[in-house]
N, C-alpha and C positions, 0 to 999 in steps of 0.2 A: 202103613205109616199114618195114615189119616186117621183112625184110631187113637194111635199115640198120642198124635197132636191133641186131638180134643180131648183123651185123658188127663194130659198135663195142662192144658189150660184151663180146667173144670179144677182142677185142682190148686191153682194159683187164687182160684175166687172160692174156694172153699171157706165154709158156712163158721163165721166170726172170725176168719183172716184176711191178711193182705202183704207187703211186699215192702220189703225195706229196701227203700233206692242208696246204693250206696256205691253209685258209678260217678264220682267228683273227680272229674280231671285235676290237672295237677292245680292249674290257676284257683282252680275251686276250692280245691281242698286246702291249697294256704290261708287264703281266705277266713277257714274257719280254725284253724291253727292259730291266725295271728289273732284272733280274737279269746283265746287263751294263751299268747303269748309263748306259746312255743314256735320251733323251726320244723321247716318242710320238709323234712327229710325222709326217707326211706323207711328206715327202723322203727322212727314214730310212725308213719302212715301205716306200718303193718301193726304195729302194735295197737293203733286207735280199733282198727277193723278186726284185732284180736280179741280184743276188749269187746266189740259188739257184739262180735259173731257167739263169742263164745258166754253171750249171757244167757243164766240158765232159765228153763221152761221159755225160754224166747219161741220155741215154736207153738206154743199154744195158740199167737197170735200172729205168727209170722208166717207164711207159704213158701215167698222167694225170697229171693236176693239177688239185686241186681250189683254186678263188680264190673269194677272198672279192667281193661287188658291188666295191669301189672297185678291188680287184687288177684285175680285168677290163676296168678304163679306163685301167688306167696303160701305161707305154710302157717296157720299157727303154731304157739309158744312148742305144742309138745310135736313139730314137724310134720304134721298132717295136713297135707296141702287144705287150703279152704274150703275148695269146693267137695271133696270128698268129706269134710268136717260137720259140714252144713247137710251132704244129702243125707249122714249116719244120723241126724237129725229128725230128719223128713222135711229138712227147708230144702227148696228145692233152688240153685245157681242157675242164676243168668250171667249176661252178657251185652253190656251197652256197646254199641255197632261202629255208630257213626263217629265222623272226624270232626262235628262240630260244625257250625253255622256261621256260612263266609258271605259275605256281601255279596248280594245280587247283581248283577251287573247291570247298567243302566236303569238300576231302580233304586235310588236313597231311599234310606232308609228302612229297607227290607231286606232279608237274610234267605239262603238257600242252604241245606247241610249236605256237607261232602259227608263220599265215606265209601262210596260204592266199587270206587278200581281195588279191583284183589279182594271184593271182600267176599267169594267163592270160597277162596282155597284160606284165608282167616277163621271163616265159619267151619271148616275141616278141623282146623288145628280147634278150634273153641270146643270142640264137640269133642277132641281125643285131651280135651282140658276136665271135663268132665261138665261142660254147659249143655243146660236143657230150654232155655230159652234164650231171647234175644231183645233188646231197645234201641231205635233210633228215634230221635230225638230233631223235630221241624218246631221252628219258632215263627210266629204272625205277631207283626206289632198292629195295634189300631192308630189310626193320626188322620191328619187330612189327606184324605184318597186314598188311604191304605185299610186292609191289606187289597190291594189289587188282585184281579182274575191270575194274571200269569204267576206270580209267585205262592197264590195257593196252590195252582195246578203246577206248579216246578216241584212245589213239596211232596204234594200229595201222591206223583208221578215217581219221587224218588222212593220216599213209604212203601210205596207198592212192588217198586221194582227190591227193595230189602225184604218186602215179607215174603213174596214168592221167592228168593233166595236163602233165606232161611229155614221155611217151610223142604225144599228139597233137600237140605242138608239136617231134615229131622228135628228144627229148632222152632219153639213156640215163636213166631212176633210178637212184642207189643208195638204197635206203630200209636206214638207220641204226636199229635199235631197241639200245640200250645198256643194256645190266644195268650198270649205277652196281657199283663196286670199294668204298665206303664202307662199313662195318661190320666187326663180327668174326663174321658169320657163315661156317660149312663152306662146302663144296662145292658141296655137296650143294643147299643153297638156291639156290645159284647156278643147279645146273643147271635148277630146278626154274621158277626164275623166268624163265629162258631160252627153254624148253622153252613155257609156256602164251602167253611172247610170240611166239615163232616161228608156235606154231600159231595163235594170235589174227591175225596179219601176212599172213599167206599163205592164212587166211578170207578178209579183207577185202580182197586183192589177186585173189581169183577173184571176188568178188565184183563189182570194182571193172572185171574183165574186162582186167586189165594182163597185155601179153604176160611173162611170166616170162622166156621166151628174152631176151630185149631190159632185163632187168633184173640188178643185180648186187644181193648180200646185202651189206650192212655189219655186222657186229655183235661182240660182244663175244666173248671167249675161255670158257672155265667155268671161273672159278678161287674158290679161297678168298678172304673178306674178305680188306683190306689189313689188318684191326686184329686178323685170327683167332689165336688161340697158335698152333695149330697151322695150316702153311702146303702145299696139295699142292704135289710135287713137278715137276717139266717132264715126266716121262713120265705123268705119273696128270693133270695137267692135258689133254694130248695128247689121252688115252685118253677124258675124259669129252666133252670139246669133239666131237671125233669122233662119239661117240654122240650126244649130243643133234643134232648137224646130221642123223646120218643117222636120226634118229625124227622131224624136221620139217621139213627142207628138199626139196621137189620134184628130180627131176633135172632138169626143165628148166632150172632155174638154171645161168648158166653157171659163175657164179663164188661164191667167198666170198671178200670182203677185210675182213681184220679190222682193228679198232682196236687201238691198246694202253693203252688205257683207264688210265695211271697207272703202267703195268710202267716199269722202265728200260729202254736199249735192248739192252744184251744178252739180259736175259731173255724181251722181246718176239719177237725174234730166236729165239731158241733154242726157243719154244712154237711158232711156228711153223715153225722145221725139225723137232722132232720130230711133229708133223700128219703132215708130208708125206712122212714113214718106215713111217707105217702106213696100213693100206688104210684107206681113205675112200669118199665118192659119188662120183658121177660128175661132182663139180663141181672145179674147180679153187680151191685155195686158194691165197690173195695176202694181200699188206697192205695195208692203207691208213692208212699214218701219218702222224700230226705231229708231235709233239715225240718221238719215239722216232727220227724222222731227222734233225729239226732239231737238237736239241739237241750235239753235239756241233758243228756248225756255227757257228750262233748263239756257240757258246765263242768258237770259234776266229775267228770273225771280229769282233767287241767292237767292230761299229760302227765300224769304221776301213779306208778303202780300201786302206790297205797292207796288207791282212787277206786281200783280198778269196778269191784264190787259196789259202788257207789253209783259207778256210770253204770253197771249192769241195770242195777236197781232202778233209774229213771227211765231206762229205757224200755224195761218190762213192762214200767206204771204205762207210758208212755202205748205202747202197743197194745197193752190189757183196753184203753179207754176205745183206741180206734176199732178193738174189737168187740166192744160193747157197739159202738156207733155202727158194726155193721148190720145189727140186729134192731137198733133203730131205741137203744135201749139205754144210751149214754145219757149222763145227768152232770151237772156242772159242780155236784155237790162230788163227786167221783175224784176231782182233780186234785182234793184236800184231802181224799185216804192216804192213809200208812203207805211211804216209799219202803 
């Protein structure tokens, strides 16, 4: 099995790809509904994810796919469930885990994510769903006195106890610890707060006795607050993200795919072609986004099957670029080619 693992996680960071997150609970995915004005409903939510899924040469640049529980039972237009849609592809289905990030108890301001009762015999059924991987998802806000020791190490404890249960049931992890973009603090915090969670994460992953080989990193970039005056720039972001992976992250790790935590999608884009300009570890760096792929899609398609081909079209460009960016090879003149 350990084999396995580290065949499919070598193959999620496979060379010019990365991972369309499109595990948006429900709150979430209204969200991005009502910002084209349609309703939450069912038959739209499968039809948006019909639309994505099924856009074409999508796997040139795309590995996974992360789904949400109900994505995972739905079928595209021509009744073939998703995930079998996706692996006749060679995109390989995931499986976001957790139940979401509840208030810490006796710590304002800070979050722990549930998820873990039952999630044994859910990983059974995810696995006879036809999932090959898995996500949960730990959020750290920075503020005054945050993130505190105990709520890194309540996440990072839950992380680990998720990868070793996935891992038994045959499923890649990617374990998510996300430094929260909220605040106008520097860099500097960022990295800072990065840094004690990385190494809290990867305690409690040897502890936990999780093959690393067989697991992917998910996490956040090192950047300035969104609300900082002053903002670093894409190469001094580049430069500290680099550093901090290579002061915490094992080279066993195959891969890093990062979020974009709130970036737009050029600049997400662009943080990560320049990473992959300068020397790093031995890991490979990917993406794994969601609204920094979707969102230009989602525009262009506004919920209307005459659309459909429209949104496919953004969303190709859209993943073409991050797949130039994994080779370190993206250019801003890119963003103005032919949709």
């Amino acid at each position: 099995m350990a084999d396995q693992l580290s065949s499919t996680a070598r193959a999620l960071v496979a060379e010019n790809k990365g991972i369309l997150a499109a595990d948006e609970s429900f709150p979430t995915i209204e969200k991005r509904f009502k910002s084209i004005d349609i309703p939450n409903t069912e038959d739209n939510r499968q039809a948006y994810r019909d639309m994505l899924f099924g856009t074409p040469r999508l796997e040139e640049f795309i590995s996974g796919v992360i789904l949400f529980d109900e994505t995972l039972r739905q079928s595209a237009s021509d009744g073939t469930p998703f995930a079998e849609a996706l692996t006749k592809r060679g995109i390989i289905p995931g499986i976001k885990v957790d139940a979401g990030a509840k208030d810490l108890a006796n710590h304002p301001g800070e979050k722990v994510t549930e998820g873990l009762d039952g999630l044994r015999e859910r990983l059974s059924e995810y696995v006879s769903l036809g999932a090959r991987f898995t996500k949960w998802r730990a959020v750290i806000a920075i503020g005054d006195g945050l993130p505190t020791e105990y709520c890194i190490h309540a996440n990072a404890h839950a992380l680990a106890r998720f990868a070793a249960l996935s891992q038994e049931a045959g499923l890649v992890p990617i374990v998510e610890p996300e430094i929260l973009m909220d605040g106008d603090h520097a860099i500097d915090s960022c990295f800072d707060a990065t840094s004690r969670t990385l190494n809290a994460l990867f305690s409690e992953l040897a502890d936990a006795k999780v093959s690393l080989e067989g697991t992917l990193l998910k996490t956040n970039m090192v950047l300035s607050g969104k609300d900082a005056a002053e903002q670093a720039d894409v190469e001094e972001v580049a430069r500290q993200t680099v550093k901090c992976l290579g002061d915490t992250v094992p080279s066993e790790i195959p891969g890093v795919v990062f979020l974009s935590g709130g970036q737009t999608d050029e600049l997400s884009t662009a943080h990560l072609n320049a990473m992959n300009q300068i020397e790093h570890g031995p890991w490979e760096l990917s993406f794994s986004y969601g609204r920094a792929l979707q969102a230009p899609s989602l525009k262009a398609w506004k919920g209307e099957a005459s659309n459909v081909e429209a949104g496919q079209r953004a969303l190709h460009h859209r993943a073409k670029l991050n797949g130039a960016a994994r080779s370190g090879s993206y250019t801003k003149d890119m963003e103005n080619e032919t949709v």
